[in-house]
C-alpha positions as CSV (number, residue, x, y, z in Angstrom):
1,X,-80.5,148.4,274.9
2,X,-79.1,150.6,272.2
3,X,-77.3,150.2,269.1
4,X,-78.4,149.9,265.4
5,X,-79.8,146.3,265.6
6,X,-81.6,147.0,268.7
7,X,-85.2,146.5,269.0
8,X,-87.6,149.3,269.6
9,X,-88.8,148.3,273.3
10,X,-91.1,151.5,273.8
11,X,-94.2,152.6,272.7
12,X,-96.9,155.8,273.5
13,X,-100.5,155.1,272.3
14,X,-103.2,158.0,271.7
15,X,-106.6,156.9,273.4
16,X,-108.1,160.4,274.2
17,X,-111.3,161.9,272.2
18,X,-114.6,161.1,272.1
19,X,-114.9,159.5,268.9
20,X,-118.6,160.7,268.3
21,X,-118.9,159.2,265.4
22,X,-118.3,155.5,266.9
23,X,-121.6,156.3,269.1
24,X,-123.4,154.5,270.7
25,X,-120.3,152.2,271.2
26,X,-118.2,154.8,272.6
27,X,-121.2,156.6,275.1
28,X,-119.9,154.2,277.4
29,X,-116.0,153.4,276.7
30,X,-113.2,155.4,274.6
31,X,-112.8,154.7,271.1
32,X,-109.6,152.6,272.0
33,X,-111.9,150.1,274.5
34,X,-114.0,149.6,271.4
35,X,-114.7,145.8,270.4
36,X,-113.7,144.7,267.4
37,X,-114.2,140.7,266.5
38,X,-115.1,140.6,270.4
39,X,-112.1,142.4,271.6
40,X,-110.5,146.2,272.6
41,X,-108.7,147.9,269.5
42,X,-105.9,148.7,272.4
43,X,-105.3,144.6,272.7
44,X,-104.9,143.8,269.6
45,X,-102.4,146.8,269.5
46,X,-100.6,145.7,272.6
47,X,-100.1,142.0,271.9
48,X,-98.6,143.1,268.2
49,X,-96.5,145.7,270.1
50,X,-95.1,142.9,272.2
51,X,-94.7,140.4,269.3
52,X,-92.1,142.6,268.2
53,X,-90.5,143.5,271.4
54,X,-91.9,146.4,272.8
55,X,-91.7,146.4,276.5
56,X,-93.0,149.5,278.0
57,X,-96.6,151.6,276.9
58,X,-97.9,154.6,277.4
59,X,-101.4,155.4,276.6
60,X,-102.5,159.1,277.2
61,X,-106.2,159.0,277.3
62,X,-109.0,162.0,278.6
63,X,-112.6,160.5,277.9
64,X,-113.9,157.6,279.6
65,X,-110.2,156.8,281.2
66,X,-111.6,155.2,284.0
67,X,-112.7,152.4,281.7
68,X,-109.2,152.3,279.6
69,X,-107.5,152.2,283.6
70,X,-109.8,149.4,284.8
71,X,-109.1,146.9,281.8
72,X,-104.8,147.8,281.4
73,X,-105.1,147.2,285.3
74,X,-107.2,143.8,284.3
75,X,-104.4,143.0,281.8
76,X,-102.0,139.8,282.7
77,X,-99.8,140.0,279.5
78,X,-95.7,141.0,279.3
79,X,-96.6,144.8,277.9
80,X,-96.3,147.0,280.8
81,X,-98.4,150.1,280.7
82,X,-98.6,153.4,282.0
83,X,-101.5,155.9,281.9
84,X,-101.2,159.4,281.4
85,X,-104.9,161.0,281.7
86,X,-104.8,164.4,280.1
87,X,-106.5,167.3,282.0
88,X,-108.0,169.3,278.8
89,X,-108.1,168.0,275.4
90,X,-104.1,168.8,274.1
91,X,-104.9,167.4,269.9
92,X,-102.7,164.5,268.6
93,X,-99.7,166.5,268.7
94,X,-99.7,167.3,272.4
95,X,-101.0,164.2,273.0
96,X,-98.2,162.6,271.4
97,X,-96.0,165.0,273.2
98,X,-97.8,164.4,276.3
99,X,-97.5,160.7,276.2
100,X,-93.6,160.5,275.5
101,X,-92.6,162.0,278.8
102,X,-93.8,159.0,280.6
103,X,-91.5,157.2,278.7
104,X,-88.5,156.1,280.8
105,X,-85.7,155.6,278.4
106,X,-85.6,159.6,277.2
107,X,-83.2,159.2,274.8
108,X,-84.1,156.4,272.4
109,X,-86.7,156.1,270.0
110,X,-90.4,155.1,270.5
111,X,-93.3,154.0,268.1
112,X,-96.5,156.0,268.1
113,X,-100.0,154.6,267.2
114,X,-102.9,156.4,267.1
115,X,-105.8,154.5,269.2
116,X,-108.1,153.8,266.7
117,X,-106.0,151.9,264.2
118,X,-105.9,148.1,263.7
119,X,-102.8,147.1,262.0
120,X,-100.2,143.6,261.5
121,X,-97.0,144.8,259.3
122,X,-93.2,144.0,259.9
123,X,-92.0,146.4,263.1
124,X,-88.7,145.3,262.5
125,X,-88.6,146.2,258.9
126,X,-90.2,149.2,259.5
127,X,-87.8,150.1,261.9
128,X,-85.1,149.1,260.0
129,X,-86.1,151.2,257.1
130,X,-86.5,154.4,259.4
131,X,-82.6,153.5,260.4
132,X,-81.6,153.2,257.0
133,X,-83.0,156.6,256.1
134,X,-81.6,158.4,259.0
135,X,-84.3,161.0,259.5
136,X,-86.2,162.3,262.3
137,X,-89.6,160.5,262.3
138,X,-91.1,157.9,260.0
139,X,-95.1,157.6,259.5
140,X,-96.3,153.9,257.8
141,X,-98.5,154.7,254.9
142,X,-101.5,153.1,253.6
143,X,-102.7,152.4,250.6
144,X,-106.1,154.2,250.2
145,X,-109.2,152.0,249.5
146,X,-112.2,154.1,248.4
147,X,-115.6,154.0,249.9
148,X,-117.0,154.5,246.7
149,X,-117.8,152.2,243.7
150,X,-116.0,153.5,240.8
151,X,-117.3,153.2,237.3
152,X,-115.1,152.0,234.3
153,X,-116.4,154.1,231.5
154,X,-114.5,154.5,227.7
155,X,-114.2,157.8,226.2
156,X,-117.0,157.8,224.5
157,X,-119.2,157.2,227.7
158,X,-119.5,153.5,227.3
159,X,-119.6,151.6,230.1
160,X,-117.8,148.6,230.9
161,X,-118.5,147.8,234.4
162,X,-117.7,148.4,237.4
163,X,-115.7,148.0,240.6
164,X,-116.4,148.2,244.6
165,X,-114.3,149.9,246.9
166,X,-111.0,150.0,245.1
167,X,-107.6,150.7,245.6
168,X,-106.1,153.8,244.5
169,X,-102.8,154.8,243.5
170,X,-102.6,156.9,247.3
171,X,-101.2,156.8,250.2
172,X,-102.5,158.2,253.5
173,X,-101.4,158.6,256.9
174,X,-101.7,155.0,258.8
175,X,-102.1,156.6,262.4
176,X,-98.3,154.4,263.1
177,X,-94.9,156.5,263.7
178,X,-91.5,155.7,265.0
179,X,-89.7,158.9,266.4
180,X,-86.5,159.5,267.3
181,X,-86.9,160.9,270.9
182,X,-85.5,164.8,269.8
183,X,-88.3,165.1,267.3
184,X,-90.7,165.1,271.0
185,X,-89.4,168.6,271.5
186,X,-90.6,169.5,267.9
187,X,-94.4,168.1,268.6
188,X,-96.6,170.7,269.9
189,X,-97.7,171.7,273.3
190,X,-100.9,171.6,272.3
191,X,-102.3,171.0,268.5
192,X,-101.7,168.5,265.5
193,X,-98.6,167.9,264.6
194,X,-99.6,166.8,260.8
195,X,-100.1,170.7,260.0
196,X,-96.8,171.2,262.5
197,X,-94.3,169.1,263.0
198,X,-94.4,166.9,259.6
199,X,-94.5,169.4,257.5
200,X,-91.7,171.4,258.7
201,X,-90.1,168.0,259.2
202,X,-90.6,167.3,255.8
203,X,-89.3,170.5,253.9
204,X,-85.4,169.7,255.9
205,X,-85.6,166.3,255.1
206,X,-86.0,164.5,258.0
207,X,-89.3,162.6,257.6
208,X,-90.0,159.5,255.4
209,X,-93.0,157.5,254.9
210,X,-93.1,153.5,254.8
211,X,-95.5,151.9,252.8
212,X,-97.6,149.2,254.6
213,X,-97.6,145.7,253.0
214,X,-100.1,143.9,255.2
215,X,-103.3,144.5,257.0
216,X,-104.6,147.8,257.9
217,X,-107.6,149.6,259.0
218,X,-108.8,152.4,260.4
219,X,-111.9,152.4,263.1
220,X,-113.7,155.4,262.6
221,X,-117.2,155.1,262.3
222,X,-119.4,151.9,263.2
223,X,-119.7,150.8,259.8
224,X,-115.7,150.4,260.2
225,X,-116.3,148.2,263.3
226,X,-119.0,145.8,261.9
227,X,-116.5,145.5,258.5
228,X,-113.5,145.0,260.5
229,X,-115.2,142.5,263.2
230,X,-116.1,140.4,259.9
231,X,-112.4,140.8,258.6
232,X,-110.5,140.0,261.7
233,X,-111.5,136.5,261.8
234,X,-111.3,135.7,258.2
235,X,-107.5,137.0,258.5
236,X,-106.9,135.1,261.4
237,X,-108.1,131.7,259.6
238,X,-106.0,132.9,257.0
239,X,-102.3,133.3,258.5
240,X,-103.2,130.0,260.6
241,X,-103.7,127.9,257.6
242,X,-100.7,129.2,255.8
């Protein structure tokens, strides 16, 4: 189904690496099979992909795939998935690459998440703002949140208090795309396409950025996975009583 209404109805997602720094949780399972609130990153990922119409997933994987083939195999839900194991680590932007030619519908567009990102925003309005802009690729952004306290502190070195883990006025990559299927043949064989692809994307024009206005985080380390398994549940309660 085409047209500039149309739903979005693919999908690649990027489960490779080794995610060292999610160990011991990933010595047995790849980052993406890691639990969160008693459940994979990659379901979450899948049922919000389906929620908005998303038919058809690829998930290009390396480490551990075995595991990541065993549980999509497990998996009863409408999202069908394909799995593309790479022979030799390619970076994100072969992956990417990598994972769109198992797409079947080679001409239309397809979101791209990163497997390690747990997100709920608007797919349609983000794809509707990607349409309205008429680029070539379009990355969600998130509002970055410090790690660090910061200190309020007047100019003459008085200080007023302080605040934990803040928002700043910054935006960072969210790990969540939407491609127009040409801008494949841009990614690189093998490589990162943020030090590629976007920036030569950027400098003609053809890529935008879409601020997130919902939840996001990123799974990096296990700190992120004991915060997140805490959040998860507290967001849940929340949307269901509103």
């Amino acid at each position: 189904m085409s047209g500039p209404n149309a739903p979005v109805n693919q999908a690649v997602i990027l489960a490779g690496g080794q995610a060292t720094r999610l160990r011991p949780y990933t010595d047995t399972r790849p980052k993406a099979m890691v639990e969160v609130a008693d459940r994979p990153i990659i379901d979450y990922q899948l049922e919000w992909l389906a929620d908005y119409g998303v038919e058809h997933v690829v998930v290009s994987c390396g480490y551990k795939a075995e595991v990541l083939r065993e549980h999509l195999e497990g998996r009863s839900t409408g999202v069908e998935t394909t799995l593309l194991v790479e022979d030799e680590p390619l970076g994100r932007g072969g992956a990417l690459r990598y994972a769109a030619s198992g797409l079947r519908e080679s001409a239309e567009p397809y979101y791209a998440l990163n497997g390690d990102v747990l997100t709920w925003f608007p797919l349609d309005e983000f794809t509707a703002f990607h349409r309205g802009k008429g680029g070539m690729a379009t990355l969600a952004l998130a509002q970055y949140q410090t790690s660090w306290g910061i200190v309020d502190v007047t100019d003459d070195g008085a200080i007023e208090g302080f605040t934990q883990s803040p928002m700043l006025p910054f935006w960072i990559n969210a790990g969540v795309y939407l491609f127009e299927h040409p801008a494949t043949e841009l990614l690189p064989a093998k490589g990162d396409h943020e030090s590629t692809t976007f920036p030569d994307l950027a400098a003609e024009g053809r890529l935008f950025g879409y601020r997130i206005d919902g939840f996001w985080r990123g799974v990096d380390t296990v700190k992120d996975v004991k915060e997140a398994s805490e959040e998860i549940p507290a967001l849940r309660a929340s949307r269901q009583a509103g």
